[in-house]
Structures are given as structure tokens and as C-alpha cells.
C-alpha distance (Angstrom), angle and dihedral (degrees) to the residues before:
residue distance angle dihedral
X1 . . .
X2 3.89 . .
X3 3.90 123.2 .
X4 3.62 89.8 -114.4
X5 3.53 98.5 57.2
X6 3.72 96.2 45.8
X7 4.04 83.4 49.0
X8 3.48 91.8 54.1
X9 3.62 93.1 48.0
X10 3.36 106.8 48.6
X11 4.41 79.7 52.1
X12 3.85 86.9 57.3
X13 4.05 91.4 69.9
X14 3.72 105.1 33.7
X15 3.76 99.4 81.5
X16 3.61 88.9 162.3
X17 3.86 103.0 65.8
X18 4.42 82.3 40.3
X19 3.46 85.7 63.7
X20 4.00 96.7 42.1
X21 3.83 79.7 40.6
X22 4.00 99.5 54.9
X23 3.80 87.4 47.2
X24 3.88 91.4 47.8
X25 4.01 88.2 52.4
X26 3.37 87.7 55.5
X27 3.97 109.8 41.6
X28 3.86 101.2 21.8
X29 3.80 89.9 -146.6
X30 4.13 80.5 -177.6
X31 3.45 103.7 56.4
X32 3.35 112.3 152.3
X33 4.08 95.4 8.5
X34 3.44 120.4 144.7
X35 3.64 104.0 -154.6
X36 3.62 121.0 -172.2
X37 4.03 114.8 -173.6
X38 4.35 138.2 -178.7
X39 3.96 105.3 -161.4
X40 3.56 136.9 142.0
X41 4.17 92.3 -75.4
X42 4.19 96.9 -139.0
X43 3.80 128.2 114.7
X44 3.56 106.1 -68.3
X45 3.78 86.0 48.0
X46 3.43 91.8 63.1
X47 3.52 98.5 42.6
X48 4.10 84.6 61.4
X49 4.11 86.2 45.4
X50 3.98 90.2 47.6
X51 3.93 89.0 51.9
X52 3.35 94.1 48.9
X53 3.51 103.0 55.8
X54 3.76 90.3 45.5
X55 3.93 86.1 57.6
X56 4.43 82.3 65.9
X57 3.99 89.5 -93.3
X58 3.63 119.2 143.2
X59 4.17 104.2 -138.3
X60 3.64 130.4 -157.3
X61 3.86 115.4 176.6
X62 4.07 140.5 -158.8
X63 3.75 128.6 171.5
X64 3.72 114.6 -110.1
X65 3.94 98.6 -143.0
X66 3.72 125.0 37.1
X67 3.87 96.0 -123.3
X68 3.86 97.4 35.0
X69 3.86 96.4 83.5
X70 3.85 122.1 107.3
X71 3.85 98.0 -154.9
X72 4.09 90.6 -165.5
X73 3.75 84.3 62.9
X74 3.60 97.2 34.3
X75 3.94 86.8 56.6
X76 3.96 93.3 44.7
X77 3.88 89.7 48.5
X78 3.66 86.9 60.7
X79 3.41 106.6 39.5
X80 3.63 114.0 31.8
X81 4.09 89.6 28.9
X82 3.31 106.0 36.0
X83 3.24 109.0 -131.9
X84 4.01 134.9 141.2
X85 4.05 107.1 -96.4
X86 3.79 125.2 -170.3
X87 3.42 104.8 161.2
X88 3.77 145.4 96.7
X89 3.60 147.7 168.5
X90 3.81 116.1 -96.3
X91 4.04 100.0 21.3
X92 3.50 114.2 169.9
X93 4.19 115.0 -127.0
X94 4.58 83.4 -94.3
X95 3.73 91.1 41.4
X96 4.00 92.0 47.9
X97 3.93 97.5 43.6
X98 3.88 91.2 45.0
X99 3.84 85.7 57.8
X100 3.45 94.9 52.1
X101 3.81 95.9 45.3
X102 4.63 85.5 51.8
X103 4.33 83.3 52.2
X104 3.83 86.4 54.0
X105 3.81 89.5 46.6
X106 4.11 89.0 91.2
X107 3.89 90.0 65.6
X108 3.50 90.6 -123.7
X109 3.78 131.4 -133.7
X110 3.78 95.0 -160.3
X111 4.00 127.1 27.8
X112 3.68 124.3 -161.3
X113 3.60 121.3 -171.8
X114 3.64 152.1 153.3
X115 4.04 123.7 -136.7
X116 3.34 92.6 9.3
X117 4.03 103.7 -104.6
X118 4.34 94.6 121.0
X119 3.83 87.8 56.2
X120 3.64 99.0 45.9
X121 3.76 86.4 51.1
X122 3.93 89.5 50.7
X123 3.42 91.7 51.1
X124 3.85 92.3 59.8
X125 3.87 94.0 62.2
X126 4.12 115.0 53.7
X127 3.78 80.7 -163.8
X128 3.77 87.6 75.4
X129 3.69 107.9 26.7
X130 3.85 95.5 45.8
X131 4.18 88.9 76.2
X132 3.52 96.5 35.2
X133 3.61 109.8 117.7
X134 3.78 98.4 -165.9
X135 4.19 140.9 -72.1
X136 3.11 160.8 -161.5
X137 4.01 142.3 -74.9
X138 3.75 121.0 -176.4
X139 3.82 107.8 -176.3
X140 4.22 141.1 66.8
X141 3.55 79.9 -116.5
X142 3.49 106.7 55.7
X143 3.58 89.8 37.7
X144 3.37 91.5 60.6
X145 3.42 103.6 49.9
X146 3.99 92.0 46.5
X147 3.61 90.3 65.9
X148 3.84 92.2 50.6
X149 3.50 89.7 50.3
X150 4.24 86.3 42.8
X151 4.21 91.0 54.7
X152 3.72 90.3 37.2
X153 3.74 90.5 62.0
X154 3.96 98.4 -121.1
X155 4.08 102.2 102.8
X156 3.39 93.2 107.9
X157 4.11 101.8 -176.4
X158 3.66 130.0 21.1
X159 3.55 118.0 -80.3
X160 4.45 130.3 -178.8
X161 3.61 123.9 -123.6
X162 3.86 90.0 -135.4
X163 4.53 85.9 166.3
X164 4.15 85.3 64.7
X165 4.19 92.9 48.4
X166 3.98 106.8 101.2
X167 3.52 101.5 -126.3
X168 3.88 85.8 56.9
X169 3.78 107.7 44.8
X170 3.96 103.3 34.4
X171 3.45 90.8 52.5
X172 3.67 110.4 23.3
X173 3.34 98.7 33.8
X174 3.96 101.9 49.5
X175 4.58 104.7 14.9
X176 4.19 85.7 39.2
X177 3.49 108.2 44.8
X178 4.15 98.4 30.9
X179 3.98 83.3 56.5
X180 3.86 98.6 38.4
X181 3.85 85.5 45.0
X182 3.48 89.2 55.1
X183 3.52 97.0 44.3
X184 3.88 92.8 54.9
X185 3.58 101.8 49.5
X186 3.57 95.3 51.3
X187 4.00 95.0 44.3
X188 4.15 81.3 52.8
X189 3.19 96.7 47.4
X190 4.20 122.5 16.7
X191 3.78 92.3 -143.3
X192 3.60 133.9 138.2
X193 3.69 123.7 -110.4
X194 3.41 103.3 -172.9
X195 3.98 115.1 101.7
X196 4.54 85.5 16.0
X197 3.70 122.5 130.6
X198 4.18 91.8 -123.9
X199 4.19 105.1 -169.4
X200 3.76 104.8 -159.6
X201 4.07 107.5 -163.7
X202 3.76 107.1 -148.7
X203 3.46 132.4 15.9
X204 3.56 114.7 -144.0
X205 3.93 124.5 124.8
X206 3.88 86.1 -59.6
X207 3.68 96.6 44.9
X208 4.01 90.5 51.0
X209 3.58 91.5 54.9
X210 3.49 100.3 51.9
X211 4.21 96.9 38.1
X212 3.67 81.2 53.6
X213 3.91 102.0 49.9
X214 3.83 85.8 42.3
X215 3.77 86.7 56.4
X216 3.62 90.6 50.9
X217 3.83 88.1 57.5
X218 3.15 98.3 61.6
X219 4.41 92.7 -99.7
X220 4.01 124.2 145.9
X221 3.73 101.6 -120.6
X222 3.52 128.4 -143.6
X223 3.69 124.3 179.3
X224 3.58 126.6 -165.7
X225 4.32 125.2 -165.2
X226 2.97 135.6 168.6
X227 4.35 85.2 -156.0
X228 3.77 106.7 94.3
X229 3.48 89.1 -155.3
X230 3.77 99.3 50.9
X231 3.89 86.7 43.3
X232 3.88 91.6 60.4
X233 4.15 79.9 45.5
X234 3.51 90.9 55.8
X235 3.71 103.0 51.7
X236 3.31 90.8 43.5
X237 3.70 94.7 55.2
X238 3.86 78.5 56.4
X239 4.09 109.4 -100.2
X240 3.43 131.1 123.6
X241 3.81 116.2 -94.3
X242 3.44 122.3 -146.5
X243 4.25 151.1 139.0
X244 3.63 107.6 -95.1
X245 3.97 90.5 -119.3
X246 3.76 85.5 71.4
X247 3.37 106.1 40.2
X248 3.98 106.0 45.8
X249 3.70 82.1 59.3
X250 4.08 85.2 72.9
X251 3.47 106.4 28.6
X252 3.78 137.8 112.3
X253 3.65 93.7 -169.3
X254 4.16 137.4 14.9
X255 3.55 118.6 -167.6
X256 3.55 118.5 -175.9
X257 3.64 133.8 -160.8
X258 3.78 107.8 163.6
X259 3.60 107.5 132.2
X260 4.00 80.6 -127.4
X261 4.00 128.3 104.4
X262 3.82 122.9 -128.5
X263 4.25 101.7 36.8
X264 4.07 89.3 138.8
X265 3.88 104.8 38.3
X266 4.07 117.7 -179.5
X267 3.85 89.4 -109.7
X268 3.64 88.2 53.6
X269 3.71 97.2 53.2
X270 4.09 83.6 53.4
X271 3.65 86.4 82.5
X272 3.63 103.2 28.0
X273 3.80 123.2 111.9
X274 4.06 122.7 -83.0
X275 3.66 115.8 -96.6
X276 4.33 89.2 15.0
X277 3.79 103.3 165.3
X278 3.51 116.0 -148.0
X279 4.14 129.4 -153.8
X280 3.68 133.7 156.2
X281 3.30 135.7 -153.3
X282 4.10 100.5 -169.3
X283 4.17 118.7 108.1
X284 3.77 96.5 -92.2
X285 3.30 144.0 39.9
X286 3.85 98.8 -116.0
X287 4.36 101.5 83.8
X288 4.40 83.4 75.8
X289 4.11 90.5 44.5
X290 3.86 91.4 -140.8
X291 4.00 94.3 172.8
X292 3.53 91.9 47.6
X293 4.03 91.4 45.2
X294 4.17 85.5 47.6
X295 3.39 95.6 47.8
X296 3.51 95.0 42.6
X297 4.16 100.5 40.9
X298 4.07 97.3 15.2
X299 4.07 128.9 -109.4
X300 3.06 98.2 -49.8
X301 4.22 123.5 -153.3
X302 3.17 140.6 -97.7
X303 3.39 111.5 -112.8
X304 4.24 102.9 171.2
X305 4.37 124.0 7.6
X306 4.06 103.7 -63.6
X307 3.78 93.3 4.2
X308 4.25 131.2 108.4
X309 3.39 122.2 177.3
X310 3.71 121.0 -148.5
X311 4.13 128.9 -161.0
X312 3.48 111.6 -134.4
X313 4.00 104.4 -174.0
X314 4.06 99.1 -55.3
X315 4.17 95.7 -25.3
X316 3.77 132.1 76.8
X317 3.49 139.5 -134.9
X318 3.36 128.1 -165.4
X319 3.90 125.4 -145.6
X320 4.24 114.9 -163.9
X321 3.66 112.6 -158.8
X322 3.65 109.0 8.2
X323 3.56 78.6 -82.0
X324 3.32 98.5 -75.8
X325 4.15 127.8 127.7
X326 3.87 97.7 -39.8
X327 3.35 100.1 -165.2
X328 4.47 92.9 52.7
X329 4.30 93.9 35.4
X330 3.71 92.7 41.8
X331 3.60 108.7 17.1
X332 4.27 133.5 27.7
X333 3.63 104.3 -92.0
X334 3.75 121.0 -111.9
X335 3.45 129.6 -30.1
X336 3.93 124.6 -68.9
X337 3.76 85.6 -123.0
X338 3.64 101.5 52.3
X339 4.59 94.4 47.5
X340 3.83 85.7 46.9
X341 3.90 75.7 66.8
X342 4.11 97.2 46.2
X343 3.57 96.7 37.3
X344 3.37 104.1 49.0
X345 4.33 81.5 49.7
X346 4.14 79.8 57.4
X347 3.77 98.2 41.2
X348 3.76 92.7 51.4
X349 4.07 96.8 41.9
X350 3.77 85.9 50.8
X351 3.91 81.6 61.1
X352 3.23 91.6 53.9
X353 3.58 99.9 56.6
X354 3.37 91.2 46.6
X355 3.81 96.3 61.0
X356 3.80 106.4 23.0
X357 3.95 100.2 30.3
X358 3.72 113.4 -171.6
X359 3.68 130.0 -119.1
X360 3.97 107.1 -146.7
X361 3.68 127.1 76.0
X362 3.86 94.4 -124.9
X363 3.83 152.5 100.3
X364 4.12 108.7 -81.2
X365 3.80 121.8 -175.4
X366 3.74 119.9 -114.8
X367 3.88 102.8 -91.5
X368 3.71 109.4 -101.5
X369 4.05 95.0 -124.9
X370 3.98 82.7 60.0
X371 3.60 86.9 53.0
X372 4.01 98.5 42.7
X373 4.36 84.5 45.6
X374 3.84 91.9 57.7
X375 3.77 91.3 49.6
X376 4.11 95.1 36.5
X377 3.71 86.9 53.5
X378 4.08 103.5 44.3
X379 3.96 86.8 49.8
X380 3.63 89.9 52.4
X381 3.91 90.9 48.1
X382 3.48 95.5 55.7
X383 3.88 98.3 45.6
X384 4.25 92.5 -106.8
X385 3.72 126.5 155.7
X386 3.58 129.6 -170.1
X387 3.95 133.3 -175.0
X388 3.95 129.3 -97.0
X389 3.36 133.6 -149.0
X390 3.91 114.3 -100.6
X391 4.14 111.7 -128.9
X392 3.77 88.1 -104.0
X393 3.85 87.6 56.2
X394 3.79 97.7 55.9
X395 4.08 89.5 41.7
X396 4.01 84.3 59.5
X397 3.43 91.2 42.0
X398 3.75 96.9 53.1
X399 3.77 88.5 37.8
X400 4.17 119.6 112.5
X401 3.64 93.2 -172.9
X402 3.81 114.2 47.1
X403 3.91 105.2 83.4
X404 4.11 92.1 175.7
């Protein structure tokens, strides 16, 4: 299939970012933007891209991961859209930073990215981050290493926590990646879950989703945290809770999605199961320590698309992806539905910065009306209605003195 056509599909179910897109058309809220964004470059991407540029922007794209491109649509996004591409599937670490340092050639106004790596590299030239008027970050990740970079004193222009907003991270976060997980594992490796001991490592928004669409496949779920308070969550959501030093020792397949490196260690994998197959579904590929597993056991081989097998003493272990984002290198990211949800939450923040800038080098929250829009709007596309409270409703609720 063409890069076009999986463009134009992916547009046919987010009726969110059509509506945010008609409106764009017609007000170009961006006019005169240079936007300059690293993202996972495959058709829903580009849909977001597409919409910006019709909102006036001027849009330079990289990928944000070396394995997460889809070079059909990368191509198509180019050619038939027009917009600047630097990406491609396979990029070595010199080949991926030199594309994001050619998307940052514009001297953007507005940055959107995802992990976090295009704004640390603005923030080493003042050339670039001077006229940068703010962005956006979309993952736990990147989040999390703006706010380090926000107490340390080097965020040097305003950027949105779009991962934190709730239209992102109840839905993208847990319905997105538990189904694009899913989706990636079993395009890597044709196996059944159903009756598998599945150890999920973290259980954050992502790490619900996916324990929960194991679950619903039939897996044995174990979760291991190192949150008390998720832990208690977990168990009482009904999985197994337990350190990772006893549970690999059971499993048929961990999947990580901590945020954190060094989940699956070479000494752990010592007493892990033969033929464990190891994905992850975190930003980078550090939570599966591949070096440290190569460098300990060797390269490895490839023994099926997006899978390497490893000997450790007489067992195998089996790594999909290079350990990188399963469900983007092996699979085809989330669902349509669910990034007509985050990108429309990116689309309409970019507005914002546009027309009310902020002042302060720091990390804002997604206003709330950009929040309530996104949800307004998708329950209105598909033909939902919900209740309101009656005037006599809100007077009791803002009431101190009426008990009954």
C-alpha cells in the first residue's frame, strides 16, 4: 500500500483533528509558524503534519526513534503533501541526530516532540531556542526529562506537558499502547498468548493497558513496580504482583514500559525461563539492556523479521525489536481512533502558543478548555449525549449548608 493511501486512511477515522482541521483551513491560527516536529513519522503523524500546515504553519519533520518511521508515508508526506521530511526507517544514532538538527534548521517558533531528544538539541544552540515561542511533549518520557531540565535551570522557553492532558493519557496512554503493544508482539512473533505467563514491568497508564489487553487474551499477568501505591493498584485490579527477580524466572514474555533503563539486565536473564521473549514498549531502547545483553552474550541473530535470539548457557531468549518500541518497529502504532485524540490535543496547544505565547521558561499544563474541546468535539462526532446538571443541581452542589 502507498503512503498516500495509508495517509488518507488513517484521516478517514480521526474526526477530531477534521474538525480542528476545517476550522484551521479557514482561520489559519498558524500563519506564519514555523513548526519544527520529532514524532513517530507514520500515517496518523502526517495527518497531524497535514493539518498543521493547512492552519498557515510552515512544517519540517524528523522521526523520533530510529525504527519508528514508515518510509511509504514518509515519502507521501513529502511528495504529495509537501511537507519537509527528514526521516527514515533504520537510521543509525549519526544519521538520526543529523535529521533532527536539518528539522531545527527553520529556527522554529513552535517545537513538538516526543522523548524529548529535538528539544535538548535546541537547547544547545541559543540561535534556535532564543525565537522559540514554546512546544510541545507527548510522552512520560519526555515529560519527565523536561522537568529535570526545568529544576536544573536549562529549559530555556516554555514548553506543554501535552502526555499529562486527559484526553491524551487515559486514552492514549492505556487503550493505544495496550492495543498497539499487542499488535506488535504478535506481528513479531505469531505466537499465542492465551494460557502465557505475560510479566508487564511497570504499571503506569501504559502498563494498565497492556496487563489488561493481555488479560483479555487469555495471558497470566504479572506486574512488577517499584510504586507502592500502584502495586496495591495492581493487585487489586487482579494481577500478580511481584519483583522482577521472581517473576522472569516464570515467564513466557516481559514487556516493559517503565520510563526507566535496565528492567532486563544480563544477570537477570541468567535465571529467566528458556525461550523468554522480550519487547518493550517504553521511549528507548534501554528498559531490555540490549548492549549490556550483547556485550555480555554476543550479537545475537536474527532468527524471524524484528526478532534475535540470544544463548544464554544452554537456554534462549528472544529479544523482538532490538528492543526498541514494539508496538511502532514491529507493529503500526496505536489506533487511528485513539491519535485523533492526542493530535488534535497537539494541534490545538500549538494554537495556543501561537496566539497567547507564554513568558516563563517552564513546563505548563495543557489548558483545561483545550482538554474539555477535544472531548466536546469527539462526542459530537460520534453522535454521543451525556446529561447536565439542572440549575437546582449546581445550587446544591455549591451549597455548604444543605446536608440532604
Amino acid at each position: 500500500m502507498d503512503g498516500k493511501k495509508k495517509i488518507e486512511w488513517a484521516m478517514n477515522w480521526m474526526p477530531v483533528l477534521n474538525s480542528i482541521r476545517k476550522e484551521f483551513i479557514s482561520n489559519e491560527p498558524l500563519k506564519g509558524m514555523k513548526i519544527s516536529m520529532a514524532l513517530h513519522l507514520e500515517a496518523k503523524t502526517a495527518v497531524l503534519a497535514h493539518t498543521l500546515e493547512q492552519g498557515g504553519a510552515k512544517v519540517s519533520i524528523s522521526g523520533c526513534n530510529p525504527l519508528s518511521t514508515d518510509d511509504e508515508v514518509a515519502k507521501s508526506l513529502k511528495d504529495d503533501y509537501g511537507v519537509k521530511v527528514f526521516a527514515r526507517r533504520g537510521l543509525t544514532r549519526e544519521e538520526y541526530y543529523e535529521n533532527l538538527s536539518r528539522t531545527i534548521e527553520i529556527e522554529p517558533d513552535i517545537i513538538i516532540d516526543d522523548g524529548g531528544d529535538l528539544t535538548a538539541l535546541a537547547l544547545k544552540d541559543k540561535h534556535i531556542y532564543k525565537n522559540i515561542k514554546g512546544g510541545n511533549e507527548e510522552t512520560t518520557t519526555g515529560v519527565v526529562r523536561l522537568k529535570n531540565m526545568e529544576r536544573a535551570g536549562a529549559l530555556k522557553f516554555p514548553m506543554f506537558d501535552v502526555n499529562d492532558a486527559l484526553m491524551k493519557h487515559l486514552f492514549d496512554n492505556r487503550y493505544g499502547t495496550g492495543q498497539s503493544t499487542i499488535d506488535g508482539v504478535l506481528t513479531a512473533t505469531n505466537l499465542v498468548i492465551a494460557g502465557k505467563n505475560v510479566v508487564v514491568g511497570g504499571y503506569g497508564w501504559c502498563g494498565r493497558g497492556i496487563a489488561n489487553k493481555m488479560r483479555g487474551l487469555g495471558a497470566n499477568v504479572t506486574v512488577t513496580e517499584i510504586d507502592p501505591f500502584k502495586s496495591i493498584e495492581a493487585r487489586m485490579d487482579g494481577f500478580i504482583v511481584k519483583p522482577m527477580k521472581e517473576a522472569i524466572g516464570y515467564a513466557d514474555f516481559v514487556i516493559t514500559a517503565t520510563g526507566v533503563k535496565d528492567i532486563v539486565t544480563p544477570e537477570l536473564l541468567r535465571i529467566a525461563k528458556d525461550g523468554i521473549i522480550l519487547a518493550n514498549s517504553g521511549h528507548f531502547n534501554n528498559e531490555v539492556a540490549v548492549d549490556d545483553i550483547e556485550r555480555e552474550y554476543g550479537k545475537g541473530k536474527e532468527v524471524r523479521k524484528n526478532v534475535k535470539q540470544y544463548s544464554i548457557g544452554k537456554k534462549k531468549a528472544y529479544v523482538l525489536s532490538d528492543g526498541r518500541l514494539v508496538n511502532l518497529a514491529s507493529g503500526q502504532g496505536h489506533p487511528a481512533e485513539i491519535m485523533d485524540l492526542s493530535f488534535s490535543i497537539q494541534a490545538l496547544t500549538a494554537q495556543h502558543i501561537a496566539e497567547n505565547p507564554p513568558k516563563e521558561a517552564k513546563v505548563y499544563p495543557v489548558p483545561s478548555e483545550i482538554d474539555l474541546k477535544v472531548a466536546n468535539t469527539y462526542l459530537r462526532s460520534y453522535g454521543i449525549r451525556i446529561d447536565k446538571l439542572t440549575k437546582e443541581q449546581l445550587r446544591y452542589i455549591d451549597s455548604w449548608q444543605e446536608g440532604t
